[in-house]
N, C-alpha and C positions, 0 to 999 in steps of 0.2 A: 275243691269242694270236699274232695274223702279228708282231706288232714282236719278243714275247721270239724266237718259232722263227727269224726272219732276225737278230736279234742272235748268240743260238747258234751260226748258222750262219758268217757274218762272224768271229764271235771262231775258232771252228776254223778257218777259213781263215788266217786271219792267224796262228795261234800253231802251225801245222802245215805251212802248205805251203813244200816246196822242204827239209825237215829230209831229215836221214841223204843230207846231200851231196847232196839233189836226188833220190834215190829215192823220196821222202815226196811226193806232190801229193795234194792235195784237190779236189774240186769243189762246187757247193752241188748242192744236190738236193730240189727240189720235186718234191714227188708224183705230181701227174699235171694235169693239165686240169682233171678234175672235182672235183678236193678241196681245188683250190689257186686264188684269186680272183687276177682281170685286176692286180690290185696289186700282188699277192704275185709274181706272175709276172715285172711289169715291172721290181720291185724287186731280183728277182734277177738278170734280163739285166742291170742297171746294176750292180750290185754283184760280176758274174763279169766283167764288162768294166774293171771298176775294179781288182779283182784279179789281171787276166789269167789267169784260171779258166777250169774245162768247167764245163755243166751236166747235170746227170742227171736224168732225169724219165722216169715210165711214159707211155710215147704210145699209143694205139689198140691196149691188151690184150686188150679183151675188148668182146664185141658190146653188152654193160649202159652198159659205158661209152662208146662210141658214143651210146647212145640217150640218155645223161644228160647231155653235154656238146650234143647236137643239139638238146634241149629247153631247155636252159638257154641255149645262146648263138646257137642258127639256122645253127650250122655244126658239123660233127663237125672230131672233134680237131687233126687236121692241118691244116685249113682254118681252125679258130678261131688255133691259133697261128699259122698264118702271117699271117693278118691284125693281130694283133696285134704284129706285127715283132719277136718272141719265138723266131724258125726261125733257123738262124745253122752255120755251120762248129761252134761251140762246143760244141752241143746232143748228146749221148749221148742216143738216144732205145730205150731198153729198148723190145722185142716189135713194136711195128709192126705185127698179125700183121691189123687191120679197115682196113687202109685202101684206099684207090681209086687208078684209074690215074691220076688228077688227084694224088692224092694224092703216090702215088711220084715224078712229076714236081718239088712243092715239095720234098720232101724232097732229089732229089738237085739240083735250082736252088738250095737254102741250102745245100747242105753239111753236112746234117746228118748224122749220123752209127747210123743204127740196130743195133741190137744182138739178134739172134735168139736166143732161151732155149727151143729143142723140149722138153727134158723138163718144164719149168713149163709151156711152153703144154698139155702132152697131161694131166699132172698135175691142172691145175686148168679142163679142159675149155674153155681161151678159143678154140682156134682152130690151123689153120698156118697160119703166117705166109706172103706171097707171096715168099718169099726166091728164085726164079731170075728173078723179074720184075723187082726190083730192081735182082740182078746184069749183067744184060743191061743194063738203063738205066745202067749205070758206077754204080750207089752201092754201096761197100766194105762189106758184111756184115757186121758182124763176129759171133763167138759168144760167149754166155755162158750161168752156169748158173741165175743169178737165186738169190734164195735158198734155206737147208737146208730151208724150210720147205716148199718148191712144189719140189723136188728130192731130198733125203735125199744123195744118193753128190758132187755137187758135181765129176763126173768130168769131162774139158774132152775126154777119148778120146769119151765115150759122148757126148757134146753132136756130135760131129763126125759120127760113126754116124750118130747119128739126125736127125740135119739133110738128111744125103745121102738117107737113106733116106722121109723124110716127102715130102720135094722129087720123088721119083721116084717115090713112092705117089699124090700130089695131082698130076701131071701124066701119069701114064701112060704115064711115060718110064723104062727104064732108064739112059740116059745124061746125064738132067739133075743137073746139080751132080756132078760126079764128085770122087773122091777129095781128088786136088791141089788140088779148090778147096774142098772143105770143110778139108783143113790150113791153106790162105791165111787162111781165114775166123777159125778160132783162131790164127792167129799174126801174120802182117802185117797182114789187116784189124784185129786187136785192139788193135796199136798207131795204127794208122790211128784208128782211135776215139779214142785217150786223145792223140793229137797228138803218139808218142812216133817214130813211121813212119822218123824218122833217127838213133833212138839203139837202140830194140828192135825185135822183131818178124821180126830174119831174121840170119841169121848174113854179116856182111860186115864187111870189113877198117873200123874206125875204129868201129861201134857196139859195144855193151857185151858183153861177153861172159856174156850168159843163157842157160842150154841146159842142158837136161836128155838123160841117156844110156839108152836103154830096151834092157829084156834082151830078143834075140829068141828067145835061144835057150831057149825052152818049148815044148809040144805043142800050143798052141794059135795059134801064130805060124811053126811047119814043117807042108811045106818053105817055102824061102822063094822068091818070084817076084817079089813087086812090093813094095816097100815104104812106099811111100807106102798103098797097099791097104791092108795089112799094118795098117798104123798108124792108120787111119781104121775098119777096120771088126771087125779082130781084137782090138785090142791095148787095155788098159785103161791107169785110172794108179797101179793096183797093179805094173802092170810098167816102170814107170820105177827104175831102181836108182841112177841118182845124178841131185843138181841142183845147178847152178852158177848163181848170180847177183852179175854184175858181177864174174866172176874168183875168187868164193868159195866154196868148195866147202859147202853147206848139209848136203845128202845123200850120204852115200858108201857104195856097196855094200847098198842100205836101211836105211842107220842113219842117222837124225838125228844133227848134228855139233852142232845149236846151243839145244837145250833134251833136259831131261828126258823123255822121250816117253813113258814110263810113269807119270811124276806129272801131266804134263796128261790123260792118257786118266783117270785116278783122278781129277784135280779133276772134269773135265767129267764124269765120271756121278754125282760127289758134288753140284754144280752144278745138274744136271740133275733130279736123286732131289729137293733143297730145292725147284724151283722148281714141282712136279708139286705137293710135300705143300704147298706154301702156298695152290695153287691149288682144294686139297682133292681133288684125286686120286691116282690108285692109282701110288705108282713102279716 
């Protein structure tokens, strides 16, 4: 089973990454520590080293997997892979949210790269992450939303909210993690993660020009004082009204410019109805 899923995985690398001019990259992506053997593992450090690829892996989600990776290998997560010299700049390390202050030290000595997902972690009961413990030690944050499944709304506004706000409820600080850095966290640490930090992730002369334009003007964003605020604790990504990536206008005024947007909402709950009735349930 490990040979077909890293062939799999190799063939989409190879037949994928660096397409649509270089906006197309891939990473391989083993699971986690406890689901994926000391092989599999090393097999894909060599093979993202061969590609010059990230890797994406779940690190220290949840307290079960702590306990399963500590009985099977005599070290928890972060410590097992670092031992295994499988910790590296490369490594996208989803959640993070069990690990130790030994911990956060390897993590920010390789370079890796962790990734906070507050609405999964509260959704699926694993935990908060220690994200200002990090930030202080220099390791770049970044956010995400993990999947529709452990999230539903996939909104990168609301991931931002509740990052600020989880960080200041678990520390008993209103001033931990303030606004600006939870925008840094979805936008420059994001490229910071995927290694893209000199082409996206911040509006400057010579990188790509990605940017989305948010309406402020609703009742729920006046009056206006701060806008970074504003955008972190008010504002959703229902109120974005245009999006521009690489100089192309995708979204203008809420209209999708580059698909059908009322035949993919009709595929996806046609999609959605078959896969409910196959599964012998109620659509």
């Amino acid at each position: 089973k490990m040979r077909e899923e890293i062939r799999i995985g190799r063939s989409f690398v190879a037949s994928f990454h660096g397409k649509a001019r270089g906006r197309i990259l891939t990473m391989f992506g083993p699971h986690a520590p406890y689901t994926c053997s000391t092989d599999c593992l090393l097999k894909v450090k060599e093979l993202a080293r061969r590609f010059q690829v990230g890797i994406h892996i779940h690190l220290a989600e949840s307290s079960e997997e702590v306990k399963q990776t500590t009985e099977k290998y005599g070290k928890r997560p972060v410590e097992y892979l670092n031992a295994i010299e499988f910790l590296g700049p490369e490594v996208l390390a989803a959640h993070c949210v069990w690990v130790t202050e030994r911990e956060i030290e390897m993590i920010r000595d390789k370079g890796v790269k962790p990734v906070h997902n507050p609405t999964s972690n509260m959704k699926m009961g694993s935990g908060i992450a220690q994200v200002p413990e990090m930030l202080e030690s220099g390791i770049p944050v970044a956010l995400g939303t993990d999947g529709a499944a452990s999230n539903n709304t996939l909104d990168m506004f609301k991931e931002m909210k509740l990052a600020a706000l989880l960080a200041k409820a678990r520390k008993l600080d209103p001033a931990v993690l303030p606004a600006m850095k939870a925008l840094e966290m979805a936008t420059i640490n994001g490229a910071t993660a995927l290694g893209l930090q000199k082409e996206i992730g911040s509006l400057e002369v010579g990188k790509k020009a990605d940017l989305i334009v948010v309406n402020l003007k609703k009742p729920h964003l006046s009056p206006m004082h701060d806008i970074v605020s504003h955008l972190v604790y008010s504002a959703s990504g229902s109120d974005v009204d245009t999006v521009v990536v690489d100089g192309k206008v995708l979204m203008e005024r809420g209209e999708v410019l580059t698909v059908d947007e009322e035949k993919v909402l009709n595929l996806s709950q046609k999609t959605s109805d078959d896969l409910v009735s196959r599964l012998g349930g109620n659509s």
